[in-house]
ROSE-450750 format. One line per 5 residues: number of its first residue (from 1); their letters; for each residue x, y, z of C-alpha. Coordinates in nm, 3 decimals. Layout:
N
NUM = a = X Y Z | ...
//
This chain:
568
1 = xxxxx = -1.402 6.125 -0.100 | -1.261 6.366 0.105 | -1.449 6.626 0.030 | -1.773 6.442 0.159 | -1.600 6.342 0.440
6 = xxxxx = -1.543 6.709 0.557 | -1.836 6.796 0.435 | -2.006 6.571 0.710 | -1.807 6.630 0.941 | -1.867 6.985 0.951
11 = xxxxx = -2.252 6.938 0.936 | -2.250 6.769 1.258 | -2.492 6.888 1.533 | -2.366 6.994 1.893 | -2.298 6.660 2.076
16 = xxxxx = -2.416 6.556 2.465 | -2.242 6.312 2.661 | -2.502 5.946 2.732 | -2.542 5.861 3.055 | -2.344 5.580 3.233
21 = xxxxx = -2.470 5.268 3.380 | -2.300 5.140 3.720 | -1.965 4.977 3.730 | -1.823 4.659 3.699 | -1.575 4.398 3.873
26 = xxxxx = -1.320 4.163 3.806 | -1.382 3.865 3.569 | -1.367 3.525 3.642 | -1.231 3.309 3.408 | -1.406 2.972 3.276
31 = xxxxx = -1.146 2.679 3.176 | -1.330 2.527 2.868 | -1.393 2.851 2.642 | -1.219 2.947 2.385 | -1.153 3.252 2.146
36 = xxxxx = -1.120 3.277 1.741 | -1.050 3.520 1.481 | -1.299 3.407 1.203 | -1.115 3.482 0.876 | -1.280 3.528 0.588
41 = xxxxx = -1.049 3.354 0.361 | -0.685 3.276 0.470 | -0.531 3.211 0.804 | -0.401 3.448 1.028 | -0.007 3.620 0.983
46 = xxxxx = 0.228 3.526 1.259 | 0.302 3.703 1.571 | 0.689 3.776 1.384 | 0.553 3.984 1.115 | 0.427 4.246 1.315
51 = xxxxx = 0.554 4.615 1.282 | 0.669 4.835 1.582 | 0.705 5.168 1.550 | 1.083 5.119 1.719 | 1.259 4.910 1.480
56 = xxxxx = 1.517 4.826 1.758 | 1.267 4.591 1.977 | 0.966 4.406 1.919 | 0.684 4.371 2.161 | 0.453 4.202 1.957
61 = xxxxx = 0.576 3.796 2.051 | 0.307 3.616 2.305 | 0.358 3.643 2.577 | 0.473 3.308 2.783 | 0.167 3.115 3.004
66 = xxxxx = -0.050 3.424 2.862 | -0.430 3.307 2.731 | -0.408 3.591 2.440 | -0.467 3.475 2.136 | -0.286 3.667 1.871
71 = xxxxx = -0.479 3.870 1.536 | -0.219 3.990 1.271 | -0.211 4.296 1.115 | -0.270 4.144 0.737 | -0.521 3.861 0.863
76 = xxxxx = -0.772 3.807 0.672 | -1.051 3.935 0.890 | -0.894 4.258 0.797 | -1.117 4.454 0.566 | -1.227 4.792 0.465
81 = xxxxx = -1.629 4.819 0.528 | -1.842 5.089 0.437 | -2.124 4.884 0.477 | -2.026 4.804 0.876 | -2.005 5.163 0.978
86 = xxxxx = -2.400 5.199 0.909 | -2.474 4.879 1.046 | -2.351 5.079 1.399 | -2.646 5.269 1.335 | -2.902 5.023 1.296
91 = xxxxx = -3.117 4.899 1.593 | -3.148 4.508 1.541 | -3.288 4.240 1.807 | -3.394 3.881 1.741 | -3.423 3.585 1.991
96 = xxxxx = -3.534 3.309 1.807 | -3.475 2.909 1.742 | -3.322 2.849 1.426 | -3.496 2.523 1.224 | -3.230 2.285 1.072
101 = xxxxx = -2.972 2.408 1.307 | -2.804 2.102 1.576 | -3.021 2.073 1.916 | -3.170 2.416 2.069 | -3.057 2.657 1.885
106 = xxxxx = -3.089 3.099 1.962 | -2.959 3.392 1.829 | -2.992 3.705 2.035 | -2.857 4.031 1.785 | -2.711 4.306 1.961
111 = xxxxx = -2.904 4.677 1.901 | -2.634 4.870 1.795 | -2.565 5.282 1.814 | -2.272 5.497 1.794 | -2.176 5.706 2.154
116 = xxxxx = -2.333 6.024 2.165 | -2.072 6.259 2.294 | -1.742 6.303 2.263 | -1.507 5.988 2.293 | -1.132 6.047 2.464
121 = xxxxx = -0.896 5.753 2.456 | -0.517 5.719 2.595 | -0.221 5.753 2.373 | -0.395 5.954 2.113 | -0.580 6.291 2.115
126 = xxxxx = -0.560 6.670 2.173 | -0.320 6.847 2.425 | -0.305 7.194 2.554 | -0.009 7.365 2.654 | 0.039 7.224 3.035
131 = xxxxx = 0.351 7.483 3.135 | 0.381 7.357 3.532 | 0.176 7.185 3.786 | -0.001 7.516 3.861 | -0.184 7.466 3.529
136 = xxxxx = -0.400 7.204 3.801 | -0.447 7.460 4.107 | -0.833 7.642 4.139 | -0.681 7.965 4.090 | -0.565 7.903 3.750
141 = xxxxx = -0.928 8.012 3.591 | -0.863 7.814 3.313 | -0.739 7.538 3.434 | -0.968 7.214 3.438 | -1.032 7.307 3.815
146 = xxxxx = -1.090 7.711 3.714 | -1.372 7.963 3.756 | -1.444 7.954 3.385 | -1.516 7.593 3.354 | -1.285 7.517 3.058
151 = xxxxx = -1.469 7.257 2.891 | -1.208 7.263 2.652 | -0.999 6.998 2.916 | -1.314 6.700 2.844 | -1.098 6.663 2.524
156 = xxxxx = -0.748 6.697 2.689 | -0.607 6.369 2.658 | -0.220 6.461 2.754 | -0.077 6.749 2.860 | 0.247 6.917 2.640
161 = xxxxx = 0.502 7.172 2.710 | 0.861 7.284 2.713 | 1.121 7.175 2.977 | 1.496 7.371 2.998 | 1.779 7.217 2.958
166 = xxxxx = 1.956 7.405 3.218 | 1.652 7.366 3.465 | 1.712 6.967 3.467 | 2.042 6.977 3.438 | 2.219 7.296 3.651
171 = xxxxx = 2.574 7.135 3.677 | 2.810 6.867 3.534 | 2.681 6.550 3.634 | 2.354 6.729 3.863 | 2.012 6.670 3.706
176 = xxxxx = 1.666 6.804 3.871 | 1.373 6.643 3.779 | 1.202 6.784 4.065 | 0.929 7.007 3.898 | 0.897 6.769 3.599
181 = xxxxx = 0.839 6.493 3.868 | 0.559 6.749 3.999 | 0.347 6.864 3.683 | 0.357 6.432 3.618 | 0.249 6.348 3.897
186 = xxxxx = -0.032 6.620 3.845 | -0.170 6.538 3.503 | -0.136 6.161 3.627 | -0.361 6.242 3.858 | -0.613 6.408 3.617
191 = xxxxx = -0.549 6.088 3.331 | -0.317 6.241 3.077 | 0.017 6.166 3.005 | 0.299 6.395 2.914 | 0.469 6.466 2.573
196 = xxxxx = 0.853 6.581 2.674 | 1.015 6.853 2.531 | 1.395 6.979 2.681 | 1.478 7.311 2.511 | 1.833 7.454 2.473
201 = xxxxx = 1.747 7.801 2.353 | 1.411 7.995 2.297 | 1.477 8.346 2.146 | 1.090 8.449 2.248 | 1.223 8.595 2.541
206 = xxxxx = 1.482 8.788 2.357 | 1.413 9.188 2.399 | 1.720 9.351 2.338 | 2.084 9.354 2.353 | 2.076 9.414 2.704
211 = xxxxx = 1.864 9.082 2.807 | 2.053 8.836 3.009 | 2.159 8.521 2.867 | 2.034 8.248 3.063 | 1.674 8.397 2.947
216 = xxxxx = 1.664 8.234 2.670 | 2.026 8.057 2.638 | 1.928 7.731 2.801 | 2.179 7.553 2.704 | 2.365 7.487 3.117
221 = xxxxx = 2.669 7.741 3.215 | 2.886 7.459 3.275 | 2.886 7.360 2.917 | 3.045 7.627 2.813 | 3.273 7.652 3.101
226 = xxxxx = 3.383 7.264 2.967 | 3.480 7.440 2.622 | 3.159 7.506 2.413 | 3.188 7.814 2.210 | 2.883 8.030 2.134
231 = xxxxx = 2.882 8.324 1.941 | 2.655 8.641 1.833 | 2.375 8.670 1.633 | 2.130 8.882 1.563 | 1.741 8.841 1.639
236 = xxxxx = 1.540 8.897 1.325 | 1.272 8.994 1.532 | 1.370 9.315 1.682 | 1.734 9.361 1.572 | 1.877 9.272 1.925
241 = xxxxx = 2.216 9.069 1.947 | 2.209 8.756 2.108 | 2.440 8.447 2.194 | 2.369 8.137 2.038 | 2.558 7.821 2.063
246 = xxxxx = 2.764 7.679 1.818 | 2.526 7.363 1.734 | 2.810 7.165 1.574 | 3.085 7.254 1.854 | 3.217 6.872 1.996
251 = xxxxx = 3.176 6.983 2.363 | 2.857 7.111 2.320 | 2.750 6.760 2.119 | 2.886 6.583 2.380 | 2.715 6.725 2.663
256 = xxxxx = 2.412 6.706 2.459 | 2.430 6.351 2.418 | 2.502 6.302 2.793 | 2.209 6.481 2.924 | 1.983 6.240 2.702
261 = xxxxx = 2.180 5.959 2.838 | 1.998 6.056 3.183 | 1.736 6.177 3.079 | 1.640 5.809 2.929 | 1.790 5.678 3.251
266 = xxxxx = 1.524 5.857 3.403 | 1.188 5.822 3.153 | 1.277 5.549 2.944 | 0.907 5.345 2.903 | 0.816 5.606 3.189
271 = xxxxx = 0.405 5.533 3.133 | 0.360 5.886 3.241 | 0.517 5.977 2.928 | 0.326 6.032 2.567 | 0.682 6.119 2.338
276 = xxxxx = 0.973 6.258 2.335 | 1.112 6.537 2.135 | 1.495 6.542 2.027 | 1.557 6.904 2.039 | 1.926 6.885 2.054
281 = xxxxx = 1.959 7.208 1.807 | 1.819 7.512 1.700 | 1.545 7.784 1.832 | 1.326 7.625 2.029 | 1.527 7.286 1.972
286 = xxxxx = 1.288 7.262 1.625 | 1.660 7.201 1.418 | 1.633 7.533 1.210 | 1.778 7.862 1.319 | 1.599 8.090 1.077
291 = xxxxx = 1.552 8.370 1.297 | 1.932 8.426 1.381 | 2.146 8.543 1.135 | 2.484 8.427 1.147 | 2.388 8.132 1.330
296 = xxxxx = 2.406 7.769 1.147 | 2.227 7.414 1.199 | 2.544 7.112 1.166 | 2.563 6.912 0.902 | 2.364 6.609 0.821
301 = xxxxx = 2.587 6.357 0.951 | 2.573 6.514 1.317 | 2.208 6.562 1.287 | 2.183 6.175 1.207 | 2.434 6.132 1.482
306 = xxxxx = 2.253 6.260 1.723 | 1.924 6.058 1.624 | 2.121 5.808 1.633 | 2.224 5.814 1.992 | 1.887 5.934 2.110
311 = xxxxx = 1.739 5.562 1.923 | 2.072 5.422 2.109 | 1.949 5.496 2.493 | 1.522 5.522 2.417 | 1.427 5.124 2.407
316 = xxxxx = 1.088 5.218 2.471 | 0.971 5.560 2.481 | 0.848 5.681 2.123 | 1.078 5.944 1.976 | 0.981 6.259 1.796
321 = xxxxx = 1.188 6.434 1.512 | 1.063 6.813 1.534 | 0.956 7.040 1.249 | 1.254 7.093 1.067 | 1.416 6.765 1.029
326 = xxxxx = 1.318 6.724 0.666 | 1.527 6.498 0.400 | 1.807 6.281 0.453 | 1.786 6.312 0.781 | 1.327 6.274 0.783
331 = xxxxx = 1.453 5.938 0.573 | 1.705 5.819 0.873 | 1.476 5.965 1.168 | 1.223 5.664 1.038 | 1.470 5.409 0.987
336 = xxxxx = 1.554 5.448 1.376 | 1.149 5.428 1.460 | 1.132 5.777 1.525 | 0.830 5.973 1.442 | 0.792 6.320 1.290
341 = xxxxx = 0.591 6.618 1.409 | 0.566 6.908 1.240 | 0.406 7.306 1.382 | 0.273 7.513 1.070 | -0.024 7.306 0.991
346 = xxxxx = -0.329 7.466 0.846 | -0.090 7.779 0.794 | 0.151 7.668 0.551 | -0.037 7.479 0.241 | 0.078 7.143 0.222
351 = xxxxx = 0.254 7.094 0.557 | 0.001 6.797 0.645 | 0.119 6.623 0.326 | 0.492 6.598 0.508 | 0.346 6.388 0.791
356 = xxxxx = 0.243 6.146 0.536 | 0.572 5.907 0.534 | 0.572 5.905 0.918 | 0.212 5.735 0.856 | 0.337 5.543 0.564
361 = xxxxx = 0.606 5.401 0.829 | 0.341 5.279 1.081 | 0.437 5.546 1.320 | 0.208 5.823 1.475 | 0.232 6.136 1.381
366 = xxxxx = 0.270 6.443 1.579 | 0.158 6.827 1.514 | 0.054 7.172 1.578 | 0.007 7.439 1.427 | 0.155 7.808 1.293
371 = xxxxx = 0.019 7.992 1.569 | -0.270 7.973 1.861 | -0.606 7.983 1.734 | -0.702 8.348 1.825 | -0.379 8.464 1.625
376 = xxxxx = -0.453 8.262 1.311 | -0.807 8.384 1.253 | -0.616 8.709 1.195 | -0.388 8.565 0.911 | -0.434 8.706 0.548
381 = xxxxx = -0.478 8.400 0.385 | -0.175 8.544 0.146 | 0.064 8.314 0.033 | 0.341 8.388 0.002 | 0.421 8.636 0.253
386 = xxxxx = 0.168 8.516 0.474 | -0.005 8.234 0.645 | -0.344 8.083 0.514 | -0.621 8.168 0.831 | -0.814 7.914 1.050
391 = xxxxx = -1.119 7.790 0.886 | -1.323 7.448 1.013 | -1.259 7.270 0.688 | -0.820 7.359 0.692 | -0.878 7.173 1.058
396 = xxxxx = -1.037 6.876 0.905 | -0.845 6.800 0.604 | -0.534 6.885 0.835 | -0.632 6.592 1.061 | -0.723 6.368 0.803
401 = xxxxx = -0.444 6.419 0.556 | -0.183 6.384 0.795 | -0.370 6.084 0.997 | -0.264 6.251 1.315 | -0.277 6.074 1.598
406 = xxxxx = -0.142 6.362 1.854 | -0.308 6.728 1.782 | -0.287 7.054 1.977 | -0.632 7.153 2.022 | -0.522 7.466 2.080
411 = xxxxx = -0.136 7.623 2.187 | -0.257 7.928 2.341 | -0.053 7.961 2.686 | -0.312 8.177 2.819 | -0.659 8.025 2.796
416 = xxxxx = -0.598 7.641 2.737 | -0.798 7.634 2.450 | -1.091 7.789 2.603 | -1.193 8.030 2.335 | -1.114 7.795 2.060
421 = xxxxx = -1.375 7.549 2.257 | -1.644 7.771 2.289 | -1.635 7.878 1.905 | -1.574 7.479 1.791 | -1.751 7.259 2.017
426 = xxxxx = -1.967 7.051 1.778 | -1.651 6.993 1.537 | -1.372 6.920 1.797 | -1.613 6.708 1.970 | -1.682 6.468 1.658
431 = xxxxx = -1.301 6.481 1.559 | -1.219 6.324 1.905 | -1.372 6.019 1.703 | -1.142 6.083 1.413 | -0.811 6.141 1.577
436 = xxxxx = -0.602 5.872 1.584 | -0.742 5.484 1.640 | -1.157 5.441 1.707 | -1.290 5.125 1.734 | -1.669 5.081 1.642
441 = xxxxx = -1.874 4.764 1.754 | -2.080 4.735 1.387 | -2.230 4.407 1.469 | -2.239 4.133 1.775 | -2.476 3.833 1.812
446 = xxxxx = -2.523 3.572 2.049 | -2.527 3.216 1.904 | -2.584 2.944 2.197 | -2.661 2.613 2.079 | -2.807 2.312 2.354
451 = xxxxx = -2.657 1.930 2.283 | -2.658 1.639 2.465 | -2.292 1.669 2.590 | -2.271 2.078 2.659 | -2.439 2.412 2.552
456 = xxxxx = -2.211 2.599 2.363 | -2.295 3.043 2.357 | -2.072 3.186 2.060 | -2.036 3.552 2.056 | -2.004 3.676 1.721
461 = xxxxx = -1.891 4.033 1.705 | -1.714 4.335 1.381 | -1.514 4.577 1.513 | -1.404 4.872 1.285 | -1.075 5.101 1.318
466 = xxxxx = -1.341 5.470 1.236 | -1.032 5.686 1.277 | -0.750 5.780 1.063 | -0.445 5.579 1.267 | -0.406 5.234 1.374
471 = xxxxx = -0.355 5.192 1.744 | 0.011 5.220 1.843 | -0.004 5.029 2.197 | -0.120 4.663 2.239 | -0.530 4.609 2.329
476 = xxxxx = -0.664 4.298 2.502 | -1.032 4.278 2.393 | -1.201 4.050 2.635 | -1.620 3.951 2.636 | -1.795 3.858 2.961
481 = xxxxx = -2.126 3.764 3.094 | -2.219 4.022 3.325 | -2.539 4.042 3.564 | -2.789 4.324 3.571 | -2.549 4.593 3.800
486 = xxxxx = -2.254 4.552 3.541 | -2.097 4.274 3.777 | -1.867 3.978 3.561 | -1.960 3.623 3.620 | -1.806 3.451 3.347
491 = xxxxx = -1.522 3.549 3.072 | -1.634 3.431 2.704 | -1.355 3.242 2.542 | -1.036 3.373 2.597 | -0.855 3.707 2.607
496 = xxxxx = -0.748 3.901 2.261 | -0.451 4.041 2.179 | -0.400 4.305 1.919 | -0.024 4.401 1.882 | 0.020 4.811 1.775
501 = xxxxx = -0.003 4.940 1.487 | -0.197 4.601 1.332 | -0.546 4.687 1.371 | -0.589 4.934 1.040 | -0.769 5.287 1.018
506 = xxxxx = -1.089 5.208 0.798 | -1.063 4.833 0.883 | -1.253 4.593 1.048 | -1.200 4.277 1.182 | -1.409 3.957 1.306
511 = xxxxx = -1.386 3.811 1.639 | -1.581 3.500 1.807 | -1.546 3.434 2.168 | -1.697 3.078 2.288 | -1.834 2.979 2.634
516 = xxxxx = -1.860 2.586 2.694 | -2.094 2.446 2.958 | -2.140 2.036 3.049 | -2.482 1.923 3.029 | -2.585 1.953 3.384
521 = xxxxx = -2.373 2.227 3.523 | -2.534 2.589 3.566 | -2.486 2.795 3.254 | -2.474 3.169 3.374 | -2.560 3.260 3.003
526 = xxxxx = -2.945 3.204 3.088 | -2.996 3.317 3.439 | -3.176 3.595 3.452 | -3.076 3.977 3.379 | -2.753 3.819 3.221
531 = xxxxx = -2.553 4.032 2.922 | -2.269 3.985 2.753 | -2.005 4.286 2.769 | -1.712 4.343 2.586 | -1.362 4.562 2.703
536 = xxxxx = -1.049 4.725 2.579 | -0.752 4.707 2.793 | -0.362 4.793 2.749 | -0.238 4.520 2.901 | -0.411 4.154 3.052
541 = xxxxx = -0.263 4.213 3.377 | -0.495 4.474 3.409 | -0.763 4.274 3.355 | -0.671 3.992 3.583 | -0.613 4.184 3.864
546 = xxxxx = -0.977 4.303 3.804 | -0.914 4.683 3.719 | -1.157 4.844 3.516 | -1.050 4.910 3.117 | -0.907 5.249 2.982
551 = xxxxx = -0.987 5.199 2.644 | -1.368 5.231 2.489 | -1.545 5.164 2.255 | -1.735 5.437 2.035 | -2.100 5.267 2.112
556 = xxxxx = -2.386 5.342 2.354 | -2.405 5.149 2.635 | -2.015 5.230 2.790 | -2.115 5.181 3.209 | -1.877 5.393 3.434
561 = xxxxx = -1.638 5.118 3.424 | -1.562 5.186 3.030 | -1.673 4.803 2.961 | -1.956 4.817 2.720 | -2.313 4.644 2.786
566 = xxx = -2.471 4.484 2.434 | -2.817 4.564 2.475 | -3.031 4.319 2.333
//
């Protein structure tokens, strides 16, 4: 099955973008609708059973005086469809009264089509290294605002980068979150969140015995001056001698612990931030030290430790375990709710495979891989010895294996994935589709039925999970009777809630959304020019307070306001 799956993937044709229709408003709400899961056999699990991916807190209760209603991740409606993801496809439309059915009786069904472009969605997708709030400024050519129009940024859904320890924190006590404040504020301003990573030591900017510490000794002065010992080692790269911490010394531990103290103080449930990465030891904070010889990683138990304290002060923020956390401590990492990433994919055979329990665990995963993409299309494809190349297909099976839900498109510092984009366009496009959570509309009609008492308009809709991840925030679906310029008139039934992680990659699920009208009163479903419309938000107070959603749907019709018009 795989195999046809890349196979298709990589046959795909270069992709344009549809265009949009106008924009729409806030919804009003009607008192005497009403919203169902239809199950196909069994009722629906309870809010309680629900995973997070932070085992120390649960989000997933109802809210108190909220309309959701609530769809479980094992309800029944939950079903793997092959036959739904062509129905997308189909065109369909029938308005007709149905014989033998109560009073008046019409079914409109919805025409149906996949979107034609690619399809970015928040908390999920590809980064690009995003070193500073420069990154943003017109004279970074390929930045999103550069000469070269980097098309490469359509597919940017968060920005990613490195952070030093002794930048944020110069003194006992002193933090600076001054520039980090900056290049957030920035990439808020462009849509994209920020995954966090605080180095304590990055031997790339080792050159020889003569370069100064505190160019790639991040760990703060006043550390050591508390007690920390550090010693020499030497830099397998070019020989040079270099101090390196001792990663198991109890001042340095302690200080280490302290700065993520504040630093959750700070960014705990921060929306501006994607992750966070606990790089508390080793080069580049990725827990190994394999390039310095005579330097050593601490034991398991302080490595579990220090997880531990990290779970201890993040309540909300997702926490990463980086590349090198494998075993014992892998095993704890996800009994804390804390994800793993891993950086030698495509590179290294089999690295995708370790990503595998993360997914297993409900969690998302995290990765990158050996090397920029320029650099690994130069590989020798010898193992061992070597790293395997690039290729289209390694790309795939590397997002699909590991059912990634955060990629680096491409970790090149110096062209922000510009070349890779130009080379790739057709393929990264269609994998913004696969990447994480994608929900498909694969069928929607209109069932409105005229009685005595009331006309009742049931909307009838499938929605499939096309990706490879569940959805790891909550969505509130809501449907809507909008007029001809996108405008809301009337909410259909009530407001959905889908708690994260519940709604399945390769799944599908059933909704029905009812709209109640008294005999007598005016029915907005049959004025004139009326549609129905459906939306994906991340929370209902965003709907409420009539802002447009920030999730869509992967179906034509999405108007500039992201809800999406069934076209009839």
């Amino acid at each position: 099955m795989k195999r046809l799956f890349l196979s298709g993937m990589l046959a795909c044709m270069a992709i344009g973008f549809v265009a949009c229709g106008d924009d729409g408003s806030s919804a009003g709400v009607v008192d005497d609708s009403s919203t169902s899961v239809v199950p196909e056999s069994s009722s629906v699990v309870s809010p309680d059973s629900a995973v997070d991916f932070r085992s120390s807190s649960s989000d997933v209760i109802p809210v108190a005086g909220s309309s959701s209603s609530w769809i479980g991740a094992n309800s029944s409606s939950s079903r793997n469809d092959a036959e739904s993801s062509s129905a997308a496809d189909s065109a369909r439309v029938s308005s007709s009264s149905i014989a033998g059915e109560p009073g008046d009786t019409t079914r409109i069904t919805y025409a149906l089509k996949r979107f034609d472009g690619p399809l970015t969605n928040p908390h999920k997708g590809f980064t690009v290294p995003t070193e500073a709030a420069w990154t943003f400024d017109p004279g970074f050519e390929y930045g999103p605002h550069g000469s070269l129009n980097n098309k490469a940024w359509d597919l940017v859904t968060y920005g990613s980068g490195y952070q030093q320890w002794n930048k944020l924190n110069p003194a006992k006590g002193v933090y600076d979150w001054s520039e980090l404040e900056e290049l957030l504020d920035a990439l808020t301003a462009h849509n994209m969140g920020y995954a966090l990573r605080v180095f304590p030591y990055s031997p790339s900017f080792i050159r020889d015995n003569n370069t100064p510490e505190e160019n790639y000794d991040w760990t703060p002065k006043y550390v050591y001056e508390e007690g920390a010992k550090k010693i020499t080692a030497r830099y397998k790269d070019n020989g040079a001698n270099a101090a390196v911490p001792v990663w198991d010394d109890s001042v340095y531990l302690y200080y280490a612990k302290e700065f993520a103290t504040a630093l959750a103080a700070k960014y705990d449930g921060d929306p501006r931030i994607e992750y966070i990465d606990v790089r508390s030891f080793g080069e580049w904070g990725e827990w190994h030290v394999s390039n310095l010889d005579g330097s050593h990683m601490p034991s398991v138990e302080i490595q579990k430790d220090m997880l531990k304290h990290y779970a201890s002060v993040f309540k909300k923020s997702l926490l990463v375990l980086p590349s090198d956390g494998y075993g014992d401590v892998y095993t704890y990492a996800l009994s804390l709710g804390i994800t793993k990433r891993d950086d030698c994919l495509i590179g290294i055979p089999g690295t995708a495979d370790s990503l595998v329990r993360a997914y297993e665990a409900n969690m998302p995963t995290v990765a990158e891989n050996c090397g920029s993409y320029a650099i690994m299309l130069d590989y020798t494809d010898i193992i061992p010895g070597g790293y395997l190349k690039w290729t289209p297909e390694r790309w795939v099976d590397a997002i699909t294996t590991a059912h990634l839900t955060y990629y680096v498109l491409d970790q090149g510092f110096d062209d922000c994935g510009y070349q890779f984009y130009n080379d790739n366009k057709a393929l990264a496009d269609s994998m913004t589709k696969v990447l994480g959570y994608n929900f498909t509309v694969t069928s929607a009609e209109l069932l409105t039925v005229s009685g005595a008492k009331d006309t009742t308009s049931t909307l009838n809709i499938t929605v499939k999970n096309t990706g490879v991840a569940p959805c790891f925030f909550d969505i509130y679906m809501v449907a809507e009777f909008v007029d001809s310029t996108g405008r809301s008139l009337a909410q259909i039934g009530e407001t959905v809630r889908i708690p994260k992680g519940t709604f399945k990659d390769d799944s599908s699920q059933d909704f029905s959304f009812t709209y109640k009208v008294a005999s007598g009163k005016p029915d907005v479903a049959k004025q004139s020019g009326v549609s129905a419309s459906l939306s994906l938000y991340e929370s209902e107070d965003a709907f409420r307070s009539g802002k447009n959603p920030t999730v869509r749907f992967d179906n034509d019709g999405l108007q500039k306001s992201n809800k999406l018009l069934l076209k009839p």
